[in-house]
PATIFI-943452 format. One line per 10 residues: number of its first residue (from 1); their letters; for each residue x, y, z of C-alpha. Coordinates in steps of 0.5 Angstrom, whole numbers. Each point is the difference from the previous one (the first is absolute). Layout:
N
NUM) a) X:Y:Z | ...
END
This chain:
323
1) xxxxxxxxxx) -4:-33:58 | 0:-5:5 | 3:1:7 | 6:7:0 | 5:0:6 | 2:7:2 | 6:-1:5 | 2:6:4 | 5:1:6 | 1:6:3
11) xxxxxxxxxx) -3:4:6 | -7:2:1 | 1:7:-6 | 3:-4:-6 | -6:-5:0 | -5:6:1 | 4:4:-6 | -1:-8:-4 | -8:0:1 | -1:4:-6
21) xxxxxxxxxx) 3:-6:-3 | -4:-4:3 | -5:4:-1 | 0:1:-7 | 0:-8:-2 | -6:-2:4 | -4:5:-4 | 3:0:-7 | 0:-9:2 | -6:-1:4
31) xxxxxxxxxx) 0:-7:-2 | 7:-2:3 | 2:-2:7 | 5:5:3 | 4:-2:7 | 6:3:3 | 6:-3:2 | 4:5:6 | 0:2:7 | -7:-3:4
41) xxxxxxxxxx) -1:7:3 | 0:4:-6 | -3:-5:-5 | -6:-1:5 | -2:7:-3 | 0:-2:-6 | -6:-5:2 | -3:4:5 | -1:5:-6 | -3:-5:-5
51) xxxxxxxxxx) 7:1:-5 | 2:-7:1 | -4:-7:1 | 6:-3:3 | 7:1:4 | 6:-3:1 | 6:1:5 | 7:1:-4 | 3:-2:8 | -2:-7:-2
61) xxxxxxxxxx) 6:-4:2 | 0:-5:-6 | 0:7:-5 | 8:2:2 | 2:-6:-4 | -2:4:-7 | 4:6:2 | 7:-6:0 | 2:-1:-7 | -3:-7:-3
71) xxxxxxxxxx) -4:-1:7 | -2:-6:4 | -9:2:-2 | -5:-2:4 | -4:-4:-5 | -6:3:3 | 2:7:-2 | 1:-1:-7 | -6:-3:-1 | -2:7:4
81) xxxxxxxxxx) 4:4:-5 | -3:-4:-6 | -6:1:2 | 0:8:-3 | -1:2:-7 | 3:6:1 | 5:2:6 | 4:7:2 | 5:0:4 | 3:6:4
91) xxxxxxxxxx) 5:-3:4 | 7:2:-1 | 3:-5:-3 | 9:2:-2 | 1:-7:-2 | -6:-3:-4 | 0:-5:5 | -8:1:1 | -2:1:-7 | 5:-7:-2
101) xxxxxxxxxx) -4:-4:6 | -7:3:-2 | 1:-2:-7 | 2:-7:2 | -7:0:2 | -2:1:-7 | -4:5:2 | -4:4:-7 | 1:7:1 | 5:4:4
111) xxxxxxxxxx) 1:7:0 | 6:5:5 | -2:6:3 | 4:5:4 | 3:-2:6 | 1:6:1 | -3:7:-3 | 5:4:-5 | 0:8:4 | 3:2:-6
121) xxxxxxxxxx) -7:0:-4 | -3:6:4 | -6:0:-5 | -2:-7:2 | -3:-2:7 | 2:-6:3 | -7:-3:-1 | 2:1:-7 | 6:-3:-1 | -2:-6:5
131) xxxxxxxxxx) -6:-1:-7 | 5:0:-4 | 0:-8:-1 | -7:0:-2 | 1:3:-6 | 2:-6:-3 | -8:-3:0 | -2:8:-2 | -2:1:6 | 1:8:1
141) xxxxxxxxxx) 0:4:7 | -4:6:0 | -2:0:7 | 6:-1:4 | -3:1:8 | -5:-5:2 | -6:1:4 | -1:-5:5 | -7:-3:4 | 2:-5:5
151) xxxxxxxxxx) -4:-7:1 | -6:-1:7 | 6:-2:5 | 4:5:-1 | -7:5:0 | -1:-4:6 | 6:1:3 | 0:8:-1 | -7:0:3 | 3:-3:6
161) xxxxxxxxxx) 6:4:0 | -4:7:1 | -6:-3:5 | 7:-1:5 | 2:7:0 | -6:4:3 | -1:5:-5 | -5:4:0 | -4:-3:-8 | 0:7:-2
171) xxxxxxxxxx) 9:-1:0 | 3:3:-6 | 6:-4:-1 | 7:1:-3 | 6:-5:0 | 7:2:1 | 6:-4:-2 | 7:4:3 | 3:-5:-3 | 4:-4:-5
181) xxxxxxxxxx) 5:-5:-2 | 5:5:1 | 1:6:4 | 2:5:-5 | -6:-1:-3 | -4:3:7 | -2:6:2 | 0:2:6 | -4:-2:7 | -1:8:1
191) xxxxxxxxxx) -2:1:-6 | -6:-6:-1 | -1:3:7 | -1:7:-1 | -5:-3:-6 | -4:-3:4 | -1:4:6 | -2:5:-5 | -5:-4:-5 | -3:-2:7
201) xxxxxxxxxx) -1:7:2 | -3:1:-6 | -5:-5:1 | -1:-3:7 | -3:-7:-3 | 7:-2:-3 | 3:-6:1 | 6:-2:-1 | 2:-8:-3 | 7:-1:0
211) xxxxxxxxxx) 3:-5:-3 | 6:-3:0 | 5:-6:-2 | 3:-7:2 | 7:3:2 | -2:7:3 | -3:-2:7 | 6:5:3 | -2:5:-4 | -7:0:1
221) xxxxxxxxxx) -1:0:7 | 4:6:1 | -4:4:-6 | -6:-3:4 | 3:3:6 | 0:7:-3 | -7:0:-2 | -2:-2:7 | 3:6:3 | -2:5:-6
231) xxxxxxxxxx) -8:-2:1 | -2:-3:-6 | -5:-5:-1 | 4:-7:-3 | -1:-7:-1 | 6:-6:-1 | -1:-5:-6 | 5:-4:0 | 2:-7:-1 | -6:-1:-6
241) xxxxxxxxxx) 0:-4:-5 | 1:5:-6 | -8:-2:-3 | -2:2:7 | 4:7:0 | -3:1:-6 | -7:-1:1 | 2:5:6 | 3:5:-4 | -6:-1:-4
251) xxxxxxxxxx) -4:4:6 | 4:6:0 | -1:7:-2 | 8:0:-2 | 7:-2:1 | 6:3:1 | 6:-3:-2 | 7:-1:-3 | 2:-5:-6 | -1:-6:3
261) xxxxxxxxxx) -4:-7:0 | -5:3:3 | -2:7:-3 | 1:-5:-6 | -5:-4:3 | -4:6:3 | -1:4:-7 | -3:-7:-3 | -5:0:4 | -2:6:-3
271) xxxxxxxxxx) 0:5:6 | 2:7:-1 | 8:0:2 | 6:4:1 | 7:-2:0 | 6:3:1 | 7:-2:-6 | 6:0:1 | 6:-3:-1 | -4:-4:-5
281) xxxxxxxxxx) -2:3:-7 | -8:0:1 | -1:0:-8 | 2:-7:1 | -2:-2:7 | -6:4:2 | -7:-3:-2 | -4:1:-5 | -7:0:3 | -5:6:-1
291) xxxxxxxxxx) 0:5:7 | 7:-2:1 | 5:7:2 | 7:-1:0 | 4:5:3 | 7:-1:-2 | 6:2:5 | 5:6:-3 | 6:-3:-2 | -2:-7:3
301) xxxxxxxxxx) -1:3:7 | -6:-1:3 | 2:4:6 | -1:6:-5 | -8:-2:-1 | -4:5:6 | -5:-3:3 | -4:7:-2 | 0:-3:-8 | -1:-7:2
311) xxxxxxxxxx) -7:3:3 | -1:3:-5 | -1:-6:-4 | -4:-3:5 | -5:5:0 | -1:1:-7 | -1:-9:0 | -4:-1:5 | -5:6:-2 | -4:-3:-5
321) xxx) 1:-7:5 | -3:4:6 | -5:3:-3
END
């Protein structure tokens, strides 16, 4: 098959809800070369996690001339387009102007995925839609969640992270993220407080990992805050790369969360997860790993989930974890 080009913008989970895709072409075609063509921060998951044998960044300079019609290319990038057998695009592209320029550099195969996923096909994941294209090659997504291992750096890295905190070995850790790309996809502190003053009332050698996003260093202080005041155990991780956060999550005996990049890439890490919906539709949204719990705000309201049913999910998850 030679070389095949997947290139993917967007945040950290609409390349997560592509790696099934990913995925899926480095079993079914061991022989060929995958790279990934997209933001470095989220593309060096990607490698971290052994999906891609290469990376590219899409905020290269030269690239903007192939989003104009007929386009000054960079003969070094035409070469680059060239070089792949097989290329799917994700990008948005209303004009054709990026398909015109691709095909001017005789590119072999091109294939158009989503831009963006149709919420009107309740019955398919996003995964789903974004695999869609590959079934140009006869290639069919069972699977559609990934479960990711993390190279020795990023191990290391991990390694590094828990020594720093002082914790006692026995520790068992729970992740939290109290946030999201928007507010009306976030529960309250109260709550996630109350939830977490309970489970580490129930089990004193709880820890609580919380995580949170480039844009929320604001937010997160206060919430950090409100911890302190409350007594419970905690620990910041923040400003990781995504493969160092993910052999950290990797550690713990849970995460909690809402529909984010980040629960994304909680979940396939395959941890134990419960993650609280709404607005967004979780048929299509939420992950579809095993041990994930998706708990639906009534009516989109997440302020009508109690922290009572929320623990409840917990529990029942991190029993067979736990014991």
């Amino acid at each position: 098959m030679g070389k095949i080009l997947f290139i993917r913008g967007g945040a950290i989970g609409d390349f997560i809800l592509t790696l099934p895709a990913i995925q899926l072409v480095r079993e079914q075609l061991p022989d060929a070369e995958v790279e990934v063509l997209g933001y470095p921060p989220v593309t060096r998951l990607a490698q971290a996690a052994n999906l891609a044998h290469g990376a590219r960044s899409i905020e290269y300079g030269p690239l903007s001339s192939f989003f104009i019609p007929n386009g000054l290319l960079a003969p070094e990038l035409m070469d680059y387009f060239k070089s792949f057998s097989v290329i799917f695009s994700y990008l948005y592209d209303p004009d054709g102007y990026f398909e015109a320029n691709l095909q001017r550099c005789e590119i072999s195969t091109l294939f158009k995925g989503p831009h963006r996923i149709d919420e009107s096909l309740a019955d398919q994941s996003a995964a789903t839609q974004l695999a869609k294209p590959l079934e140009s090659l006869a290639l069919y997504l069972d699977q559609p969640f990934v479960t990711l291992s993390f190279d020795e750096a990023s191990r290391q890295a991990a390694d590094a992270f828990f020594a720093k905190t002082g914790a006692d070995a026995d520790s068992q850790w729970i992740a939290i993220h109290p946030g999201s790309g928007s507010p009306r996809k976030n529960w309250s502190f109260e709550g996630w407080i109350e939830v977490a003053t309970q489970l580490q009332a129930e089990n004193p050698r709880r820890r609580f990992l919380i995580t949170s996003g480039e844009a929320e260093d604001r937010v997160i202080t206060e919430f950090l805050a409100l911890l302190e005041a409350a007594g419970v155990p905690h620990t910041h991780a923040g400003h990781l790369s995504l493969p160092e956060l993910g052999a950290i999550l990797q550690r713990c005996q849970g995460y909690l969360g809402h529909d984010s990049g980040i629960s994304h890439l909680a979940t396939a890490c395959g941890i134990p997860s419960v993650l609280l919906f709404g607005p967004t539709n979780p048929k299509i949204w939420a992950p579809q790993n095993p041990e994930v719990s998706v708990l639906a705000a009534p009516d989109g309201d997440l302020s009508r989930i109690r922290p009572e049913s929320v623990l409840i999910e917990v529990r029942r998850l991190l029993t067979n974890r736990e014991s």
